[in-house]
C-alpha positions as CSV (number, residue, x, y, z in Angstrom):
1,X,-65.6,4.9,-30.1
2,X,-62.3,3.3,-31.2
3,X,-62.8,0.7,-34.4
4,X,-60.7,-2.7,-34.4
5,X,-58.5,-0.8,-37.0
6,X,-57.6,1.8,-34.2
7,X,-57.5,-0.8,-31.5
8,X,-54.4,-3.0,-34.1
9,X,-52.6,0.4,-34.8
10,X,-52.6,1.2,-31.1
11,X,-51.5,-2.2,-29.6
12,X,-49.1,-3.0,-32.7
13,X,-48.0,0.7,-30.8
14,X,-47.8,-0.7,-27.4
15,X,-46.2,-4.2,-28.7
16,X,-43.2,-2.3,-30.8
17,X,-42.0,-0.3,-27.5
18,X,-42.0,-3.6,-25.9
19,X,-40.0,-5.6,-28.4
20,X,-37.7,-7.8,-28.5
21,X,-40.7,-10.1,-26.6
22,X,-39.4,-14.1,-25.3
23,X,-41.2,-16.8,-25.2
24,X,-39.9,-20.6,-23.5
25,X,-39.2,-23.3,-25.9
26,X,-38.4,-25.9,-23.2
27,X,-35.2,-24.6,-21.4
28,X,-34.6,-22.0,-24.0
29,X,-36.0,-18.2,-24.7
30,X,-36.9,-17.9,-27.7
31,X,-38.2,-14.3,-29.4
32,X,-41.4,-14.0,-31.3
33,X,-41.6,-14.4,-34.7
34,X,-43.3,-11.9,-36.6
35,X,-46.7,-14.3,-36.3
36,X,-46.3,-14.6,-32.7
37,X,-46.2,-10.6,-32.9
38,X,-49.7,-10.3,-35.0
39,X,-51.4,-13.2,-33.3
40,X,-51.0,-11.3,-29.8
41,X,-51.6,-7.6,-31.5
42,X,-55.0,-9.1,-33.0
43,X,-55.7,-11.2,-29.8
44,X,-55.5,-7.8,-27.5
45,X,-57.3,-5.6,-30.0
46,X,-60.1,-7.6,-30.4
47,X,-60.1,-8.0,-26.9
48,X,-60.4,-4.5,-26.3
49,X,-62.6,-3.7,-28.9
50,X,-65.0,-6.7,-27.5
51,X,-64.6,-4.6,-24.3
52,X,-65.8,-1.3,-25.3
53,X,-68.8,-3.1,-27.5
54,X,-69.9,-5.2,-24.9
55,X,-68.1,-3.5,-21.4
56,X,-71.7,-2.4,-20.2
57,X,-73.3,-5.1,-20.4
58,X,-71.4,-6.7,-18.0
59,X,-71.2,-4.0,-15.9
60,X,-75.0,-3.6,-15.9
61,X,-75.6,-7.6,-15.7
62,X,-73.6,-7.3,-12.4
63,X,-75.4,-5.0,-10.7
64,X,-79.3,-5.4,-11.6
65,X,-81.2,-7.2,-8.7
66,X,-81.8,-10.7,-9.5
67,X,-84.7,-11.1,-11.8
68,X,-87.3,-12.5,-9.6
69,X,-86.6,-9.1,-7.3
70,X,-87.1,-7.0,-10.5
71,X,-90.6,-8.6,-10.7
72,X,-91.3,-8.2,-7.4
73,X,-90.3,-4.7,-7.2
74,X,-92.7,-4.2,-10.4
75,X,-95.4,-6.5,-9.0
76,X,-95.6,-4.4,-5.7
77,X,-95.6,-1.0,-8.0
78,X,-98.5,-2.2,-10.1
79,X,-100.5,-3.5,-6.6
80,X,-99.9,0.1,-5.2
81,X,-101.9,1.8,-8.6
82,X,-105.2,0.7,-9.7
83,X,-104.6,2.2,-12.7
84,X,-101.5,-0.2,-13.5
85,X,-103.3,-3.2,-11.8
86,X,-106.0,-2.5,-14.9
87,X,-104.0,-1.9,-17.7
88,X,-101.6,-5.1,-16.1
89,X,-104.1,-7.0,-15.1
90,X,-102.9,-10.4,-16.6
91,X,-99.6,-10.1,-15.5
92,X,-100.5,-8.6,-11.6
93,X,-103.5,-11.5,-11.3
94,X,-100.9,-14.4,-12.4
95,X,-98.0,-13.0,-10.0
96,X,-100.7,-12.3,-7.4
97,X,-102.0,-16.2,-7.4
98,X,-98.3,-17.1,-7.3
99,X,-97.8,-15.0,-4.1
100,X,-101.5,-16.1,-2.8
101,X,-100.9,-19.4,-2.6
102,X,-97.2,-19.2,-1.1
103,X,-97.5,-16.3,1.4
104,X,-94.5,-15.2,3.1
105,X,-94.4,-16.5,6.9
């Protein structure tokens, strides 16, 4: 995994085969100065780097089932194993009263 050192080094890469950059100043183009330069190399690194720390997680939150299917997926597990419906008793009574008193029509 790239650190943000490596993720500066290769944007600054990507942003000097790309220079001279323009920006608009009202009707005019103006180039970056060299702050305008490092604010957008440190802007895309860290942008990147937040990427590959925190990419999966995303990812993942996207395509779990909605919690309340999770728990119903484990609830029905546990009710199909009397061993799990013992050692998860508290948890399979609770969701059990919950689906008790609204049954499903």
């Amino acid at each position: 995994m790239a650190t943000l050192e490596e993720f500066v080094t290769q944007v600054t890469a990507e942003i000097e085969s790309q220079k001279p950059m323009f920006m608009a100043n009202g009707d005019e183009k103006v180039e970056f100065e060299d702050a305008d330069y490092e604010w957008i190399i440190n802007q895309r690194a860290s942008e990147l780097h937040w990427q590959q720390e925190n990419g999966w997680k995303v990812a993942r939150e996207s395509e779990y089932p909605a919690i309340g299917e999770q728990l119903d997926m484990l609830f029905h597990s546990i009710d199909a194993d009397d061993t799990l419906k013992t050692q998860f008793a508290d948890f399979h009574a609770a969701l059990k009263q919950v689906k008790d008193d609204n049954p499903k029509p």
